[in-house]
C-alpha positions in Angstrom: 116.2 122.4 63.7 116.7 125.5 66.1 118.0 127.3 63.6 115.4 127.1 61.6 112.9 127.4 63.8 114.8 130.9 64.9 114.5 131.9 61.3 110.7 131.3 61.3 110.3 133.3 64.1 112.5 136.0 62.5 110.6 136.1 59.5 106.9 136.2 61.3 108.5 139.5 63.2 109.9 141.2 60.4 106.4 140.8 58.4 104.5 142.1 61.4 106.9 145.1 62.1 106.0 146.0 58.4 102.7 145.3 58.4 102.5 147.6 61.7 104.5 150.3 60.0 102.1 150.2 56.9 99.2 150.3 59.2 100.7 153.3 61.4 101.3 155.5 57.9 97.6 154.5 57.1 96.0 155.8 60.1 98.6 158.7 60.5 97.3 160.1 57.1 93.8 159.5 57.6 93.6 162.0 60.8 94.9 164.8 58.6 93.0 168.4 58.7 94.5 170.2 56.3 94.7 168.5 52.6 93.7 169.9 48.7 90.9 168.1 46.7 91.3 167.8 42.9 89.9 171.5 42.1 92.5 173.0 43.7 90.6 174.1 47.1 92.6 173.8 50.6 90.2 172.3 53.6 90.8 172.6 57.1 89.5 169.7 58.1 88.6 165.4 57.9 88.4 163.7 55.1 84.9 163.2 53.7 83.1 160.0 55.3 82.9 158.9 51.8 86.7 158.2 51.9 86.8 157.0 55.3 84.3 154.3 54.7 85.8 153.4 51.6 89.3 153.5 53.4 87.8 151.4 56.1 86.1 148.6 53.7 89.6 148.6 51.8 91.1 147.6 55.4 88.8 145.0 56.2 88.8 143.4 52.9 92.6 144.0 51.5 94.3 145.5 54.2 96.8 144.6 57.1 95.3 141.4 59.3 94.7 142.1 63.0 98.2 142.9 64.8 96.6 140.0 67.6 96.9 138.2 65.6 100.4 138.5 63.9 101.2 138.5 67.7 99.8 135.0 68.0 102.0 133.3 65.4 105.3 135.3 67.1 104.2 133.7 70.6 103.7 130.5 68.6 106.9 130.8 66.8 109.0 131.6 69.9 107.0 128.7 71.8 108.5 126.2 69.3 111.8 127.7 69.0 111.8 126.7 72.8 110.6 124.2 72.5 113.3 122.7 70.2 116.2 124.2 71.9 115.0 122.5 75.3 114.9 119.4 73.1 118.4 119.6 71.7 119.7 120.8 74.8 118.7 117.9 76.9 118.8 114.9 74.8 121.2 112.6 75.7 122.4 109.1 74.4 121.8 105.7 76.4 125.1 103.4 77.3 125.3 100.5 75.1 122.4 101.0 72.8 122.9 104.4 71.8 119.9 105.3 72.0 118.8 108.8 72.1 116.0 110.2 74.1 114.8 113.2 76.4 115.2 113.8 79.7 114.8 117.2 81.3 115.5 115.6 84.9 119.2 116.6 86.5 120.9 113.4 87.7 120.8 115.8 90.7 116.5 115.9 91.0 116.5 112.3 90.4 118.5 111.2 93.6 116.6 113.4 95.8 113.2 112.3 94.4 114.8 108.8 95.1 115.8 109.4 98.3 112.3 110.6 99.5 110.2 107.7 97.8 112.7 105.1 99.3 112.5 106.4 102.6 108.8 106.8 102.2 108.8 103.2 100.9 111.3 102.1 104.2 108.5 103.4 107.0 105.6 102.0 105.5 107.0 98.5 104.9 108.7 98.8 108.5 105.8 99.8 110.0 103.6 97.2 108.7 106.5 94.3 109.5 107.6 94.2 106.0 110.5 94.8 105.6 113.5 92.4 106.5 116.4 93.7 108.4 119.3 94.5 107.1 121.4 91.5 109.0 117.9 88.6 107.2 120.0 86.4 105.1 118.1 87.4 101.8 119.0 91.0 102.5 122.5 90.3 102.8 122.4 88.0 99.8 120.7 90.9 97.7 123.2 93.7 98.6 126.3 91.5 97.8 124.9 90.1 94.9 123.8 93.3 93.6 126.7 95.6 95.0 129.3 93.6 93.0 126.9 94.2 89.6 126.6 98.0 90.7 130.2 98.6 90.8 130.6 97.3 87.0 127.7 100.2 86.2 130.4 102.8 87.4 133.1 102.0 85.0 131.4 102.0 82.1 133.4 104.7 79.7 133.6 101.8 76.9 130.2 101.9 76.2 129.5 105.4 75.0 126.5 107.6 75.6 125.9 109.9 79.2 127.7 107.6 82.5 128.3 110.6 84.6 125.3 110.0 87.0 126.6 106.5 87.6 129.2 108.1 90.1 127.6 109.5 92.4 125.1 107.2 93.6 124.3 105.3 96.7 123.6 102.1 96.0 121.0 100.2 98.7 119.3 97.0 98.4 116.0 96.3 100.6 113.7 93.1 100.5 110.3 93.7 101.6 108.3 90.1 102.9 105.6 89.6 100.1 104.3 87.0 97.7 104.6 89.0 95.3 106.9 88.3 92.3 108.9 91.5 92.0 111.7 94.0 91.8 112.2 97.7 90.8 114.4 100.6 91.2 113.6 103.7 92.2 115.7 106.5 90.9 118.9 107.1 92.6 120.2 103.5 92.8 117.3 102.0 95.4 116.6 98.2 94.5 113.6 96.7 96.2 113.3 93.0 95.7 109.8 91.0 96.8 110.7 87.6 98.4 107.6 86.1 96.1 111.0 86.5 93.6 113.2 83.6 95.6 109.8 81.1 95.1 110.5 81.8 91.2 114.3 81.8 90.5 115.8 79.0 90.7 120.3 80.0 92.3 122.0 83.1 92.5 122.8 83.5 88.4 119.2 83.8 88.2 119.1 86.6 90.8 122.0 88.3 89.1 120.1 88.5 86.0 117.0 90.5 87.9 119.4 92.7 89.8 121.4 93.4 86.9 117.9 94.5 84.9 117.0 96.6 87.4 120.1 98.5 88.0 120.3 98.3 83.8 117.2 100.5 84.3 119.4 103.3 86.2 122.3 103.4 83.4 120.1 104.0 80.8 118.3 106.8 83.0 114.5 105.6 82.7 112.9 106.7 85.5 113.7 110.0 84.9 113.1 109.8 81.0 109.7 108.3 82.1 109.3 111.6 84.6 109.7 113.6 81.2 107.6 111.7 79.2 104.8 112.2 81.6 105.3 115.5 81.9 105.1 116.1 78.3 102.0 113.8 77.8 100.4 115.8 80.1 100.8 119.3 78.6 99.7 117.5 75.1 96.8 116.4 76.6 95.8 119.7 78.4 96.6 121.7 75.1 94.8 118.8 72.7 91.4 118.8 75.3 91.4 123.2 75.2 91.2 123.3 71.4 88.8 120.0 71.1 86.7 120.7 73.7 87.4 116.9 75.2 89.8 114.5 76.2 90.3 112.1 72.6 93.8 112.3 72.7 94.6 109.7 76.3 93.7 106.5 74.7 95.7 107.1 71.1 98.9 108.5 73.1 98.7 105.3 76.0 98.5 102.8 73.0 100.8 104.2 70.5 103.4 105.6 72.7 103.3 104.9 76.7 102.7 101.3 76.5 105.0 100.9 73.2 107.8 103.1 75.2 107.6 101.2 78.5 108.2 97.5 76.6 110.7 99.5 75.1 112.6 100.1 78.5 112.3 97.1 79.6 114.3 95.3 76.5 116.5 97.7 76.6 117.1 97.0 80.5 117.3 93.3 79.8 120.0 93.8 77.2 122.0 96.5 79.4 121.7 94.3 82.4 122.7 91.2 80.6 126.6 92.7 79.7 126.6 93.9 83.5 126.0 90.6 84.6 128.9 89.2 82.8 131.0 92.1 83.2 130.6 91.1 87.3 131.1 87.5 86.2 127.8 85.8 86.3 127.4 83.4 83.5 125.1 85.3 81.2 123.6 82.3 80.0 121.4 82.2 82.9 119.7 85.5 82.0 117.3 83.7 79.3 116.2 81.6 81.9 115.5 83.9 84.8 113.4 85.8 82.5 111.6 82.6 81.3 110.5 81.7 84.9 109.2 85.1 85.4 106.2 84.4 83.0 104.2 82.9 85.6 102.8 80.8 83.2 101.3 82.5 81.0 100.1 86.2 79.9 96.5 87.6 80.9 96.5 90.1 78.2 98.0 90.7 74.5 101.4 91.8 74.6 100.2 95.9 72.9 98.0 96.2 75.6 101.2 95.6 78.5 104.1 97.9 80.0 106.2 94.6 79.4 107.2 92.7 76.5 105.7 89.0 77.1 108.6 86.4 78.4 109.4 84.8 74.8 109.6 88.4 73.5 112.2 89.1 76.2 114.0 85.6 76.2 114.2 85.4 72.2 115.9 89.2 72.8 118.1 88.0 75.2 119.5 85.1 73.0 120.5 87.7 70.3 122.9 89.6 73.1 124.2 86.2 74.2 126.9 86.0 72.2 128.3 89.7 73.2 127.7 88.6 76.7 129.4 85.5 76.6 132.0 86.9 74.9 133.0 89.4 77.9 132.3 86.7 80.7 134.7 84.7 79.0 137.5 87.3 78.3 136.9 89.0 81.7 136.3 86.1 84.1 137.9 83.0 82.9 140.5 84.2 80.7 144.4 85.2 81.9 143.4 85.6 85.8 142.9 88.9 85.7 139.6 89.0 87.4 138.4 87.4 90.1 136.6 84.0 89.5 135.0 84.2 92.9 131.3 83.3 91.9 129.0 84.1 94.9 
């Protein structure tokens, strides 16, 4: 694709270096003031305006186009070339699912972004007497439950695809006092549960499966692949409202890609964070069910119109990894005694 997108812009600037040739021989011999008509007599001086006009209707008719605007389709050509070398360049391919997508975030941009939100997240909820200590017994149930499913996420070099940013993370857990039924990662390996989650789930399998979701989020790198997607939506819609002359682009772009994209994520989360919950031996089986109490009992709006796939969507999903799932709980945590059946 770079290549031939590096041809095209090859080809535009050989045609307008001729073209600009042609056009400097043109003018160069239409400034001459010496020359001999047809009879045989040497002037010493312009051409007649006869032959200018004529040369100058030939131009505008027949001639060489504009040079602006040979120079627009060589800025437009060198745009895309860049375009599609950024593209190449920085897509990479998701653990487990293979999946390939962009991300022009470092690993690097995305922990420090994390850091600043989390600790912007940690005063507010401290400040208003949100936030449970570290020492609250849901706190320390969190961080152990979710520690053990976070070091499975570093060893993950079986799986394929981009693991290097797994290694260099901080892991922290925080649960903030709220009815709300929650949880989310912020980039960087920051898990913030809501205790509204605890009214819901019913044991500690149940809360692997929501811990193991959201740190699934983090392997498969989609806060920062959602940073780039933004980023790109935006330009789109800057360039698409400049040439229209109004914004018609938001609504086609939020139903056919942002909304489509982000239930997207969040199967793909459920099916990485299904295999890291066995991998830390918690019965997989478990995961359907956490994610069928999460519906709440029912769904206020059709499943296109929402950033997450509708419970039955996710649970039916979740069925078809079971097997695989099952299959490494088994082999890794009640088979031969090499890992530890200590089930928190």
């Amino acid at each position: 694709m770079v290549r031939l997108v590096g041809q095209l812009a090859w080809r535009t600037w050989v045609r307008y270096a001729a073209r600009s040739s042609e056009s400097s021989t043109s003018s160069f011999s239409s400034f001459r003031t010496k020359y001999t008509d047809s009879a045989g007599y040497t002037h010493f001086r312009n051409r007649s305006s006869g032959l200018t006009s004529s040369s100058s209707s030939s131009s505008s008719s027949g001639g060489p186009p504009n040079k602006w605007g040979n120079l627009i389709v060589l800025g437009g050509a060198v745009v895309v070339c860049s375009a599609g070398s950024a593209y190449v360049t920085h897509l990479e391919t998701v653990p487990y699912t293979n999946r390939k997508h962009l991300v022009l975030i470092s690993p690097k941009q995305e922990r420090a972004l994390g850091s600043r939100m989390y600790d912007d997240l940690k005063r507010q909820t401290r400040m208003a007497g949100k936030l449970l200590p570290a020492e609250h017994r849901l706190t320390r149930l969190v961080s152990k439950i979710g520690g053990k499913i976070a070091r499975e996420a570093e060893n993950l070099a079986d799986w394929g695809g981009q693991t290097g940013h797994m290694k260099k993370l901080k892991w922290e857990f925080v649960v903030v006092d709220s009815p709300e039924v929650n949880a989310f990662v912020l980039p960087g390996g920051k898990v913030v549960v809501y205790t509204g989650l605890f009214s819901v789930l019913k044991g500690k399998q149940e809360l692997a499966m929501v811990l193991a979701h959201e740190i699934g989020h983090t392997v498969a790198r989609h806060n920062a692949e959602k940073l780039t997607q933004q980023m790109t939506f935006t330009v789109v819609r800057v360039l698409a409202a400049m040439a229209l002359g109004a914004d018609l682009v938001s609504a086609p772009l939020v139903l056919g890609l942002q909304l489509p994209y982000s239930r997207q994520c969040e199967n793909e989360a459920d099916a990485i964070g299904l295999q890291l919950m066995a991998r830390a031996c918690f019965d997989p089986r478990h995961g359907p069910r956490a994610m069928s109490r999460l519906s709440g009992g029912g769904h206020s709006a059709p499943e296109f119109l929402s950033t997450h796939p509708h419970s039955e969507t996710r649970v039916a999903n979740l069925k078809k990894e079971l097997p695989k799932a099952s299959e490494v709980y088994e082999s890794r945590c009640l088979l031969g005694g090499f890992r530890s059946r200590m089930m928190l």
